[in-house]
C-alpha positions in Angstrom: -61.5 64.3 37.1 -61.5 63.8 33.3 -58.8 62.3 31.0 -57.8 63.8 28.1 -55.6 61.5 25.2 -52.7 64.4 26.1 -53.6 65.2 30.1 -55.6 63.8 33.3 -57.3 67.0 35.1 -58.5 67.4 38.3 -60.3 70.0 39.2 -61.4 70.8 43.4 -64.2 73.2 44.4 -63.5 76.0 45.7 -60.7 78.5 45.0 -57.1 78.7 47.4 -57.5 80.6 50.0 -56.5 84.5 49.9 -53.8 84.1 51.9 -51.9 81.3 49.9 -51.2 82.5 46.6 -50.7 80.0 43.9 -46.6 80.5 43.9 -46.4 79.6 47.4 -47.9 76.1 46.7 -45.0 73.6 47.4 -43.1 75.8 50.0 -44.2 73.7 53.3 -46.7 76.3 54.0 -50.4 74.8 53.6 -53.7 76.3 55.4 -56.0 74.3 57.0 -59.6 74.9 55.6 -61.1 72.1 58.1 -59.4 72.3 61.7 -61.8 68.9 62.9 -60.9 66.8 59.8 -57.1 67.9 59.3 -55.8 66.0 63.0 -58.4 63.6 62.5 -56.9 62.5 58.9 -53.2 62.7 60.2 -54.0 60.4 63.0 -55.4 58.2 60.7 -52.6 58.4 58.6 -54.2 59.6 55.5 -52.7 62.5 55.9 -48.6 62.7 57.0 -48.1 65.9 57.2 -49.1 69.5 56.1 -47.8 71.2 53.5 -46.3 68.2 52.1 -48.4 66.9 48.9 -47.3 69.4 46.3 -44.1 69.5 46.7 -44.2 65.2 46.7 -46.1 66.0 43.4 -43.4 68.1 41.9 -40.6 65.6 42.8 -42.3 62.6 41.6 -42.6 64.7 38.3 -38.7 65.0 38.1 -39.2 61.0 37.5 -41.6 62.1 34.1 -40.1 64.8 31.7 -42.5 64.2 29.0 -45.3 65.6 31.4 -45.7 68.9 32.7 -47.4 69.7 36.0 -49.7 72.8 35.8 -51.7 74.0 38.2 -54.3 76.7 38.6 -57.4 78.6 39.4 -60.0 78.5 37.0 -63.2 80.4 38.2 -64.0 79.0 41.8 -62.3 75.9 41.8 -58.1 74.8 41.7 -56.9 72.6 38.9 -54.1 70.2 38.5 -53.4 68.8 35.2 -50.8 66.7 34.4 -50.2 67.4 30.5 -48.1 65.9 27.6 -45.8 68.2 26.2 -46.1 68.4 23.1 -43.5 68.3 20.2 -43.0 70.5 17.2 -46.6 72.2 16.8 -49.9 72.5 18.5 -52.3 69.6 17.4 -55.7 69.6 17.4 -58.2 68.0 20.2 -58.1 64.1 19.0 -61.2 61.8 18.6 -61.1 59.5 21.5 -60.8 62.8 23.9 -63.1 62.6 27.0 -64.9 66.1 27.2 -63.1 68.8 25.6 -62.6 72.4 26.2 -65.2 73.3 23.6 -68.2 71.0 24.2 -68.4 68.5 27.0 -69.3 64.9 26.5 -72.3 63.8 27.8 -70.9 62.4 30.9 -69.8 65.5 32.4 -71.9 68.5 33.9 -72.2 70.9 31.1 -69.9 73.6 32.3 -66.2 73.1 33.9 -67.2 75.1 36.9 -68.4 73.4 39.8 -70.1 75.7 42.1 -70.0 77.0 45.6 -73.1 77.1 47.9 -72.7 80.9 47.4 -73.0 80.3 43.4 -75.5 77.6 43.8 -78.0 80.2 45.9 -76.8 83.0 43.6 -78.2 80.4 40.4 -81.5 80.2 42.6 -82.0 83.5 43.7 -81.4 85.2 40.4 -84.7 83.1 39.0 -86.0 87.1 38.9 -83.5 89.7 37.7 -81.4 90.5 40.7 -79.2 93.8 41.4 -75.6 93.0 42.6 -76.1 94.1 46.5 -79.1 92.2 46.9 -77.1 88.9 46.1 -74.2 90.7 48.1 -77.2 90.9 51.4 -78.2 87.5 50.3 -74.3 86.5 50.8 -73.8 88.4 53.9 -70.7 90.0 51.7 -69.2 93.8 51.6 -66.8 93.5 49.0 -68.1 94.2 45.9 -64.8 93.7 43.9 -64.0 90.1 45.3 -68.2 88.8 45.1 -67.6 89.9 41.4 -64.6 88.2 41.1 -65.2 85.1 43.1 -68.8 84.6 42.9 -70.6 86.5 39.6 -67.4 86.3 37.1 -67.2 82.5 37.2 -71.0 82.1 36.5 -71.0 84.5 33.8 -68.4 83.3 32.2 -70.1 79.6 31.9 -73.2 81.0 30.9 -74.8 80.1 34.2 -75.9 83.7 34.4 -76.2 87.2 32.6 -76.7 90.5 33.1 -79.2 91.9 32.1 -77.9 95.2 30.5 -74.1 93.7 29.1 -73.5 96.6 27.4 -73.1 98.7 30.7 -72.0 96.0 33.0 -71.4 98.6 36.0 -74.9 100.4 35.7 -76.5 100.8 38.9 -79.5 99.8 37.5 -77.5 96.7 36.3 -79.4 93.1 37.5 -78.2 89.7 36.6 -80.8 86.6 36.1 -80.1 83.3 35.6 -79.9 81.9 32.1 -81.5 78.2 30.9 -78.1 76.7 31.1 -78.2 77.6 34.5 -81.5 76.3 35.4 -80.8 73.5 33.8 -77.5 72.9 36.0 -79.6 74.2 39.2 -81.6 71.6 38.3 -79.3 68.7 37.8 -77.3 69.6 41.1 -80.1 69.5 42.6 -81.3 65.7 41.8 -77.5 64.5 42.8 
């Protein structure tokens, strides 16, 4: 979670599953990623029903105009920010903001990403320069497309890894390592 002077954010691991797409959030339609916990929750009464929480969200909402209610995937996790709308023109990030989009504080992880197990052992198996289906083996995956997407994208875009020739990212001699940053997160997961 962090708060923001103009939003609250909170941000899940992990992405939606391929068969929900983001527009069908709020239908009724939910998919259970836990089938032990899910009746075990509901019986508790944690949980009332499935399907339910988003569109609870947006209705409470109609009770707020001044905020907006975004959600989305950013690399492999789904966010939810409830943001100010703003008035007249685009301000600038203020002082007293926790962590902003362009540096974190020093409270949160450095990077906005919080990874999968399938990142995590891609951070520790690219200590060595590693070509993409060795990670793919590694991941018991096929699809070269979606590990890009899912798994290698998001880490490259925080700087977690790089390739190691960037100016021909689909060489076939093309290997990725992991970069200090991501060490350094590797690292700090790791202790937690």
């Amino acid at each position: 979670m962090a708060i923001f002077d103009d939003m609250l954010e909170i941000t899940s691991p992990g992405p939606l599953p391929d068969t929900l797409p983001i527009e069908e959030l709020g239908t009724g339609r939910s998919e259970i990623r836990n089938r032990v916990l899910a009746p075990i929750f509901k019986d508790l009464r944690l949980i009332e029903a499935w399907g339910t929480g988003i569109q609870k969200m947006r209705n409470e909402m109609l009770n707020y105009p001044e905020i907006d209610l975004v959600m989305q995937e950013t690399g492999h996790a789904f966010q939810v920010q409830f943001r100010k709308k703003e008035v007249g023109t685009k301000k600038a990030p203020s002082r007293d903001q926790v962590g902003t989009k362009q540096g974190p504080s020093r409270d949160q992880v450095g990077t906005k990403l919080v990874p999968s197990d399938e990142q995590l052992l891609v951070l520790r198996s690219c200590a060595d320069a590693r070509p993409i289906l060795h990670l793919m083996d590694i991941m018991k995956r096929s699809n070269r497309t979606k590990f890009r997407k899912k798994v290698l994208n998001p880490l490259i875009e925080e700087g977690l890894i790089a390739m190691t020739d960037p100016d021909s990212p689909k060489s076939p001699k093309q290997r990725y390592q992991t970069t200090l940053r991501g060490h350094d997160l590797f690292k700090q997961l790791k202790k937690g």
